[in-house]
C-alpha positions, -999 to 999 in steps of 0.1 A, spaced: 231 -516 -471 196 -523 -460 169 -491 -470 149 -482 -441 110 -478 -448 98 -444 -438 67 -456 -425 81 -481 -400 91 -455 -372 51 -446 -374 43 -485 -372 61 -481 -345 48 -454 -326 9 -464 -329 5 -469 -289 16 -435 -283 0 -424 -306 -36 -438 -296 -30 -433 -257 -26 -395 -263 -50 -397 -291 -78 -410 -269 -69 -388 -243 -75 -355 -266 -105 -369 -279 -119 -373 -241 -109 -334 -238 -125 -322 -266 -158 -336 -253 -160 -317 -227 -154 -287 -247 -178 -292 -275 -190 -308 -306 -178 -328 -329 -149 -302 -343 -130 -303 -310 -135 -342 -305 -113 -346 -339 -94 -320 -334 -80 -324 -297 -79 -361 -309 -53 -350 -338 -31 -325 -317 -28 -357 -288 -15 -381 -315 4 -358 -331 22 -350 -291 21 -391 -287 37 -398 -321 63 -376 -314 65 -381 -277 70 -420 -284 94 -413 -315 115 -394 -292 120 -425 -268 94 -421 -244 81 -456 -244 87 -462 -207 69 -428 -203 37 -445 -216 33 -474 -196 39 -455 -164 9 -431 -176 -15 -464 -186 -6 -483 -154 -12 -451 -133 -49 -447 -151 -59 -482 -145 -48 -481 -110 -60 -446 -103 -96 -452 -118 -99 -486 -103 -90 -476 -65 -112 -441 -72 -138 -466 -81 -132 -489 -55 -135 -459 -25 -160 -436 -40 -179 -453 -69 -187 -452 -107 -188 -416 -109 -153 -409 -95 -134 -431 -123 -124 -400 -145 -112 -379 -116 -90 -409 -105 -80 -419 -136 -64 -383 -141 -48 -383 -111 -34 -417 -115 -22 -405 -154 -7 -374 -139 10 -395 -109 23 -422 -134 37 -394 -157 54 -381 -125 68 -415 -113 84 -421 -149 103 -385 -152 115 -391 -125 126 -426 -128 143 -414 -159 161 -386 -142 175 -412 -114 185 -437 -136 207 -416 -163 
């Protein structure tokens, strides 16, 4: 009987955890100092860790596909300063596509 590690499920988890990490860190700078930067950036990786624990790998790469595509073709119609409002649509779009992808397909 093999042991299992306990730190391989959070091995495992890191891109969850730094897309949602990343993304809490970009809210809390818009809401303040350094204090909300760290700790928006904790609570998001805390929500991606368990988020990618839970199985929601799939869910991740719809959201990353749908903020490179959203910021690029916000970028590409209205300019440089446009890429975060795309980017949040496409996020929110990608996050859309994959519930309901998973929802179809069980």
């Amino acid at each position: 009987m093999r042991k299992k590690l306990f730190l391989k499920p959070f091995q495992l988890s890191v891109p969850g955890t730094a897309v949602t990490g990343i993304t809490g860190g970009v809210v809390g700078s818009f809401m303040g100092g350094p204090v909300f930067i760290i700790g928006m950036a904790l609570i998001g990786a805390l929500i991606g860790n368990v988020v990618w624990m839970m199985g929601g790998q799939d869910f991740f790469l719809f959201i990353v596909v749908g903020i490179v595509l959203g910021s690029g073709l916000a970028v590409f119609l209205s300019g440089l300063e446009s890429a975060l409002i795309g980017a949040g649509t496409g996020g929110a779009i990608g996050g859309f596509v994959a519930v309901n992808k998973s929802m179809l397909t069980k």
